[in-house]
Phi, psi and omega in degrees: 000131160336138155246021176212134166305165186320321195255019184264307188316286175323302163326319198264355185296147177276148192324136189240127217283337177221181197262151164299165193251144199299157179308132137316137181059018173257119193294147208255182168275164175270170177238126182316168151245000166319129134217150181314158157243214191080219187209172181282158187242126162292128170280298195196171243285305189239057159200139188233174179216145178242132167282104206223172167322352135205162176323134195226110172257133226211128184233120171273155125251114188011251200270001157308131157186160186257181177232162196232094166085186182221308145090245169239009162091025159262014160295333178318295179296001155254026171300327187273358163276359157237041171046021155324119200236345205213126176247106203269003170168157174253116179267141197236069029130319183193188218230045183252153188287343170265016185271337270184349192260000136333333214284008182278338164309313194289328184285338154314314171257012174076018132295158154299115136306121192222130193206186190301105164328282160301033159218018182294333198291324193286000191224275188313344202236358195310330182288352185271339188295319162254020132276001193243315165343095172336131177220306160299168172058048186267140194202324161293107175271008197296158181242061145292351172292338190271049173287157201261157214244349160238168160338146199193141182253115116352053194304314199202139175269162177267067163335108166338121173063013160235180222232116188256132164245156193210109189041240184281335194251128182261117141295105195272145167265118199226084223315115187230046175306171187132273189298309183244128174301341175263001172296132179252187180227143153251143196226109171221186181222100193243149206013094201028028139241139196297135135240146202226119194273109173246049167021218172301343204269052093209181191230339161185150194294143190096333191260109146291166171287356132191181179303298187312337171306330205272337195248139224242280211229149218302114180072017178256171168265356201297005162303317178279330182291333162316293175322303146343278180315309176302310184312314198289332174304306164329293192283009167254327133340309184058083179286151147277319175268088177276135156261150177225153159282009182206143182046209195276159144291131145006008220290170158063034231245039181260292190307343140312292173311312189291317179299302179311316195280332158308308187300297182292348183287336154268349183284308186260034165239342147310278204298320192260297189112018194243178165239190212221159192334300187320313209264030178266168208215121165310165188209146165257129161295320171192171181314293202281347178209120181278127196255133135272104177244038159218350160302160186278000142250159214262143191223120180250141196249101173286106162274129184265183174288348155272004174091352174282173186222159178252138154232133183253080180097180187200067176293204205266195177283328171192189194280344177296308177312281207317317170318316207250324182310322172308303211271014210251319223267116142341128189313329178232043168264169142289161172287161169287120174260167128243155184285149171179130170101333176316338185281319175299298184312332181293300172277343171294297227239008187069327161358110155241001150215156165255097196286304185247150265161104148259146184263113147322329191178163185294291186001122189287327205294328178294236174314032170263000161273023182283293173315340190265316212286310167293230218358293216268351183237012167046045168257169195245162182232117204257154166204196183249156190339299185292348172278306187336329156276337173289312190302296197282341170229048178357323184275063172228005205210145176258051193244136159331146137087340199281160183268122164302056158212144157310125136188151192302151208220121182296300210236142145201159228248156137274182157273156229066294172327144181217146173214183203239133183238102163082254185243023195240144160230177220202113114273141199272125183216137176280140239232025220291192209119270191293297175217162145346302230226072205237081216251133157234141221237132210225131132198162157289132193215130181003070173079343212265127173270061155328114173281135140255131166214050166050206184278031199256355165197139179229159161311145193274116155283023125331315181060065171243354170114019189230187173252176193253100182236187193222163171213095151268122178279345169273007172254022171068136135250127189241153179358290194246075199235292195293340174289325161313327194263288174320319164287346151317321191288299186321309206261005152246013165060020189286170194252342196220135196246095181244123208256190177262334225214118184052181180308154175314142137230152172304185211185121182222155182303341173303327213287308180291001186250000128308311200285300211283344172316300186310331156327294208284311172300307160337302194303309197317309178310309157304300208286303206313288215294326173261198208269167198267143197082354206244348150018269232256336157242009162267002186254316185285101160270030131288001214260014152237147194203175200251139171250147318276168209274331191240133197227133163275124180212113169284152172276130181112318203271122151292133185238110157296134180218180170245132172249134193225135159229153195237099171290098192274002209272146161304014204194120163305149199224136217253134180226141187261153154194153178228148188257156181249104195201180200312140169314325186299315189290157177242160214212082192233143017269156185267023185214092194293104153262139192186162165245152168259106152316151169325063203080075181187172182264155169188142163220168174233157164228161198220155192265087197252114196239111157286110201303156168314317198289347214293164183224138173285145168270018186189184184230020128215129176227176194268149138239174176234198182191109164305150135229160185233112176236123159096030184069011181228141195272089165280336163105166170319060223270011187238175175204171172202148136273135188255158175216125176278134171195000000 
């Protein structure tokens, strides 16, 4: 099945020679007659700048040229004083109405557009976005309010860390949050020198263009702490050239760059009482392995004697990113990365590749640099068995946590099993609890026997004499899934525990042969409380479920799906199910039967053919699945989402 939605399909379509043309018969806004005055200003021999509601940067080719941002489109009317004949894109730096609210001039004449892969939804989807936008209880304070107030057609999103080309000149895309979470900088090199269009994130050295800009949630800073960090990214570019969309350009700008990032960096350790992302720091546990315990999951670096490195999960930098990026992404988006500490890792610690990537566990907050660590570092990913479809197919499951993007997994492990990476050896054990899809991770690292075992035990601060663990039931938990994981612990003995969350600590047999009592106590607690016998589907509100759960369906094109069930009962249990969906759709067989062995899986599959003609009422919706098991009728206790294109 596709993984990617309509507007994942556009991102990735190759370049459209025009913008698509806004709907017929759809009534427009009315339009100011404001527009700036001056003129374009020459930079250098082919980039000019216009002052419009924000710097409008213009990069020539003979009678050709792209624009950097837009502004209200009255650049337009100076083209032909440089003999401009044709604008072959617009690149848009971030999504505020003032770099943008033109732009219904350009898709009126079949420019193309292009803006931040993570703020496409705010410019092609904006009318749905200010129907669903909090305006009571507001405590998200982000100024996602400055959105543009209809629809922009959109050609191609601006992906992180890739490379847009345009006639001769390549535009590095270069993730740069702070005024907006999805702003980016363009880094190109015109008329022989780098130059870098960095929308707001900054306005002259020491100066942004204003606060309000900065703050995402009721009474925070992460905007300067965004910022920062994006500056320190920039100014490792090394520009010749800044354009901000507020205030003059740059020449020459790293001791610029260095003052901003000083002044917020004190500015926000006033408002917090904190340092801020940029200054967090890695530690060695021993010459071989490096702990990052302020990322917002804890990231671990094996390092061999030939300089490659093992990484045992890779999130995002810290919780501000992760925290905000999670709560900014579009329902059929990904969350955002950015890259950090691999530069660190290099320079500290000798690190010269990252040959393998392992996951602790699925959990997107572990493992959402995993797609960047393959694309941009040709590292393979390695994992334990059961993960392996949530990663390459994600839509396919209703599990906590999960990360929207694909991507492919070289290797994978049984339980039990063991191998060898470089000077190291391994055994691999499945690990449940926390989650299924779940790994705890056994070698020896200069003497020390180190356990990874993800989120499935932390230190208590209880101080009761156990370890500390969680129980999400959407992340399937079954009865005895934590005696399982503790007993992993028992029977391989490490001395040392590197957990998914904070530093390494030690770790002895007592605290675990305590923990695991606690188990036992736990399990008990599961049997009193549900009905007798039925345990184990009182904890899994999956076990019966429609694969996949997020389904892509063109009208005409017939789609195989599944209904999968997990039978917990000691006795095969006979199962009826009819999927439940628009009357227009067919639906074959309309009647699914089958038995589910005794403690054991069992699926049936069924067909769903969307009529050509049918039109959605919305372009994403629910279907369900009656079910009848065991001869007793539970009703629609499962569902999956469609999205029509």
């Amino acid at each position: 099945m596709a993984d990617s939605t309509r507007r994942h399909f556009l991102q990735s379509a190759p370049l459209a020679a025009a913008a698509p043309a806004p709907a017929k018969g759809k009534p427009g806004y009315r339009r100011s007659r404001f527009a700036p005055e001056g003129a374009l200003k020459k930079l250098s021999e082919n980039l000019y700048q216009f002052a419009d509601t924000c710097n409008v940067y213009l990069i020539r080719e003979g009678n050709r040229c792209v624009l950097i941002d837009f502004g209200s489109g009255k650049i337009l009317d100076h083209l032909k004083d440089l003999g401009i004949s044709h604008v072959d894109w617009i690149l848009h730096t971030h999504h505020h109405r003032d770099q943008c609210q033109g732009d219904y001039r350009a898709a009126e004449r079949g420019i193309p557009i292009a803006v931040p892969a993570h703020e496409r939804h705010l410019f092609d989807d904006a009318e749905n976005f200010w129907r669903n936008r909090r305006v009571f209880h507001l405590y998200y304070v982000r100024n996602d309010f400055n959105t543009i107030t209809e629809n922009i057609p959109v050609a191609r999103s601006l992906s992180d860390y890739s490379t847009f080309r345009w006639q001769k000149t390549d535009f590095f895309v270069l993730p740069t949050p702070g005024h907006t979470l999805g702003a980016i900088t363009l880094v190109a090199t015109v008329d022989g020198r780098k130059v870098a269009f960095s929308g707001d994130l900054m306005y002259a050295p020491g100066k942004i263009a204003n606060l309000f800009d900065t703050q995402v949630n009721y009474g925070g800073s992460e905007g300067i702490d965004f910022g920062i960090f994006s500056l320190a990214r920039l100014r490792e570019q090394k520009p010749a050239m800044l354009c901000p969309s507020h205030g003059d350009p740059l020449p020459d700008p790293d001791a610029g760059i260095g003052q901003t990032v000083q002044r917020l960096t004190d500015y926000y350790r006033f408002q917090t009482g904190n340092d801020p992302v940029e200054s967090n720091k890695a530690y060695a546990v021993t010459p071989h392995l490096v702990c990052h315990f302020q990322t917002t999951s804890s990231f671990y670096a094996i390092l061999s004697n030939s300089g490659k490195a093992m990484f045992i999960d890779y999130g995002s930098a810290s919780g501000v990113h992760f925290g905000n990026f999670e709560r900014a992404t579009a329902a059929t988006d990904r969350m955002r990365f950015v890259e950090h500490s691999i530069d660190d890792l290099k320079r500290t610690y000798g690190m010269k590749a990252i040959d393998v990537a392992m996951p602790s566990h699925m959990h997107d907050d572990h493992m959402n640099g995993f797609p960047h660590l393959s694309r941009h570092h040709g590292t393979k990913v390695w994992c334990y068995e059961n993960m392996v479809d949530i990663f390459e197919n994600p839509r396919g499951q209703n599990l906590g946590c999960t990360l929207g993007e694909p991507f492919k997994v070289a290797r994978s492990f049984r339980h039990g099993e063991r191998f060898r990476w470089e000077e190291f050896e391994f055994e691999i054990t499945h690990s449940p609890g926390h989650t299924e899809y779940q790994m705890a991770l056994f070698t020896t690292i200069d003497g020390n026997r180190v356990a990874f075992t993800g989120d499935a035990f932390f230190p208590n601060p209880r101080n009761d004499g156990t370890l500390r663990h969680n129980l999400i039931f959407r992340n399937h938990v079954e009865n005895d899934s934590h005696l399982k994981s503790i007993r992993n612990l028992i029977e391989h003995e490490p001395n040392l525990i590197a957990p998914g969350h904070g530093k390494p600590y030690p770790v002895d047999k007592q605290i675990m042969l305590a923990t695991e009592q606690k188990f036992r106590t736990q399990q008990k607690f599961f049997f009193d409380m549900l009905p007798e016998g039925e345990t184990d589907f009182g904890l899994d509100p999956s076990w019966v479920k429609i694969y996949p759960y997020q389904w892509m369906l063109e009208p005409g094109k017939p789609q195989k799906g599944e209904v999968r069930v997990q039978n917990y009962r000691t006795e095969p249990m006979k199962m009826e199910v009819s999927v439940i969906a628009p009357s227009e759709w067919r639906i074959e067989p309309d009647v699914l039967t089958f038995e589910a062995p005794a403690k054991g899986h069992a699926k049936a599959s069924f067909t769903v053919t969307i009529p050509k003609s049918w039109t959605a009422p919305s372009p994403r919706l629910a279907i369900a699945a009656d079910v009848r098991a065991g001869g007793k009728y539970l009703g629609q206790i499962t569902e999956a989402i469609v999205e029509v294109h």
